[in-house]
N, C-alpha and C positions, 0 to 999 in steps of 0.2 A: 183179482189178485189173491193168491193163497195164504191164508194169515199162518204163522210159525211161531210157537209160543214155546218160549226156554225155561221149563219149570225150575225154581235155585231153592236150594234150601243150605242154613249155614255146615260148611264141611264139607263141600263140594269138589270135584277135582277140576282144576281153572284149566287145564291142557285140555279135554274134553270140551269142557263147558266154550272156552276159546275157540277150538275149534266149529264148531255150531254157531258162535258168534259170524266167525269170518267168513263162513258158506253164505250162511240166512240173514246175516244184520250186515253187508256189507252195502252199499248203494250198486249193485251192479245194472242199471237199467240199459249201461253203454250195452250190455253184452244182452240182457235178455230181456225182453218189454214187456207186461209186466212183473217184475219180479216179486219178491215177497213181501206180505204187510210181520212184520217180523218185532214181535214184544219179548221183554223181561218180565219171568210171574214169580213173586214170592211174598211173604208176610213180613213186610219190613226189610232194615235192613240185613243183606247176608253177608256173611266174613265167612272166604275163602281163605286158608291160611294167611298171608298175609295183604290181602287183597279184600278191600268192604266194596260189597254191589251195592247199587242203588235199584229196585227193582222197577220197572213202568208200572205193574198193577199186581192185584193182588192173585193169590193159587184161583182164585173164585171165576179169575178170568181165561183160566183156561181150558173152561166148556166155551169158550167161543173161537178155539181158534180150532181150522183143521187139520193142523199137524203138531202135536208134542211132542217136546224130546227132552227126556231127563237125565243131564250129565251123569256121569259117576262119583261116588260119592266114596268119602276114604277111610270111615269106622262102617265097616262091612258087620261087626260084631254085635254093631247093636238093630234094634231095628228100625227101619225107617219111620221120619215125623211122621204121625198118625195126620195132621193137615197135608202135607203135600202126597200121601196114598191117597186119600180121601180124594182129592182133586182131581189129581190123574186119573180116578175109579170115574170120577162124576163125569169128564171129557170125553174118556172113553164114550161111556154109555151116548152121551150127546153126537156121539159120533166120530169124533177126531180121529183121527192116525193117531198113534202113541207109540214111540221110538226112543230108545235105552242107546246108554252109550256107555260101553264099561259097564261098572258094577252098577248103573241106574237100573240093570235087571233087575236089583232085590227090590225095586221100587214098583216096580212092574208085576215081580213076585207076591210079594202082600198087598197088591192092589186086584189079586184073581187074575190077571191078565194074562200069566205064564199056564192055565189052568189049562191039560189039553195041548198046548202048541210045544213045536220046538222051540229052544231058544238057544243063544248062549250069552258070556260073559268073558272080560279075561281070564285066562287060562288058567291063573292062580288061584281064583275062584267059582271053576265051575264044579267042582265035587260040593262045595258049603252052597252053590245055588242049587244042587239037585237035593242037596242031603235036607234044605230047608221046604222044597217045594217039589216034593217024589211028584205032584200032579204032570209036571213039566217034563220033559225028553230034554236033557241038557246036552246040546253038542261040544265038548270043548277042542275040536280041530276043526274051526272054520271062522272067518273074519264076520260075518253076518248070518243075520235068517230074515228073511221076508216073508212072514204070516199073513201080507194084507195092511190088516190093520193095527196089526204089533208084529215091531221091529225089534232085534235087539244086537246089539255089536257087542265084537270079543274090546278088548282095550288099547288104551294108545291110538296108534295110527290106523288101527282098524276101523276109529269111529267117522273119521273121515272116509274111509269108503263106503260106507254105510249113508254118510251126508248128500256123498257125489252119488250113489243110488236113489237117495232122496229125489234129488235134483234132475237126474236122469228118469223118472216116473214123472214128474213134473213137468217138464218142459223136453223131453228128447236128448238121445246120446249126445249129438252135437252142440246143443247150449252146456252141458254137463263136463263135453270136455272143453269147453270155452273157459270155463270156471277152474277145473284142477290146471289147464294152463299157467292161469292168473297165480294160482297159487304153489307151481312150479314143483306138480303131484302127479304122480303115474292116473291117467284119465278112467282106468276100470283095472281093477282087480275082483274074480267071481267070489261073489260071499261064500263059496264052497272052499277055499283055497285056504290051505294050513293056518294056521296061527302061528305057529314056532316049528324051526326043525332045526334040531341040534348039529349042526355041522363037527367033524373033529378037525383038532388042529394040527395041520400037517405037519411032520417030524421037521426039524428044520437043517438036518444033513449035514454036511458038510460045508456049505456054501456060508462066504465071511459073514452074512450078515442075517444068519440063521438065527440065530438070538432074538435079535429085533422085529423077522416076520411076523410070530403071535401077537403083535404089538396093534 
């Protein structure tokens, strides 16, 4: 069974962090046998805005699992807790997969991980991930990158496809769209595919209810 360990630190963003939840910590054994041994790693209690985790075990335990993933995190400005790099560094090395969701790249970033690879982040911050970590190729027009052994997703609903890729390496396309079924999600989108594209808003004419279109 493939253990999935959810690295938290306080300040987290809980729509990321949620999502990793309901992929990896959901009981789905109906759909895939066996599925994941799936933990909470943090130093105590963490406060997501208003939201307190309780976490299963401590950062120390997540050189034992083979797959990490550190949500995104929402002061980009300062830098990440020196324990929870430290950990992620140490798994690494142990072996783990290590996979970023959102801005967990700067976690990834001062943890040497981004050193050499592409990576990205959400869009709004991949000039402050390149501008902090020149070592890295920062892509910011694409949903994911798949290094291997470091992951990293763009933000929001990107990190869910980055999860269903997880899941899709793990167990096959077909348990992978068994799961975005479940949670009533386009089954693949290619980690190559745009981040954002600015559509304009069609003029609204003449027509009675042209006002209300851009709506």
């Amino acid at each position: 069974m493939p253990a999935v360990a959810l690295a938290v630190t306080d300040g987290m963003l809980h729509y990321e962090l949620s999502l990793a939840v309901e992929v990896f910590g959901a009981d789905l054994t109906h759909l895939v046998e066996p599925w994941y041994d799936f933990t909470v790693c943090g130093n105590g209690p963490v406060r997501l805005d208003r939201f307190r985790l309780e976490p299963d075990h401590g950062l120390d335990h997540l050189a034992h699992a083979d797959t990490v993933i550190v949500p995104g995190w929402a002061d980009t400005d300062r830098e990440p807790p020196a324990d929870l790099v430290e950990a992620v560094r140490a798994a690494h090395t142990a072996g783990a997969r290590v996979a970023s969701l959102c801005t967990g790249a700067f976690v990834l970033g001062a943890a040497g991980l981004l050193h050499g690879r592409r990576a990205t982040t959400h869009w709004a911050h991949t000039r402050e991930l390149a501008r902090r970590h020149p070592q890295a190729t920062v892509d910011p027009d694409v949903l994911y990158v798949d290094n291997g052994d470091v992951l990293t997703s763009a933000g929001k609903a990107a990190a869910m496809d980055l999860c269903l890729h997880l899941v899709r390496l793990d167990h096959g396309s077909a348990n992978a769209n068994k799961v975005a079924r479940r949670l009533v999600t386009p089954p693949h989108r290619d980690g190559g595919q745009a981040q954002f594209i600015s559509t304009p808003v069609p003029e609204p004419g003449d027509h009675p209810l042209g006002e209300l279109l851009p709506w």
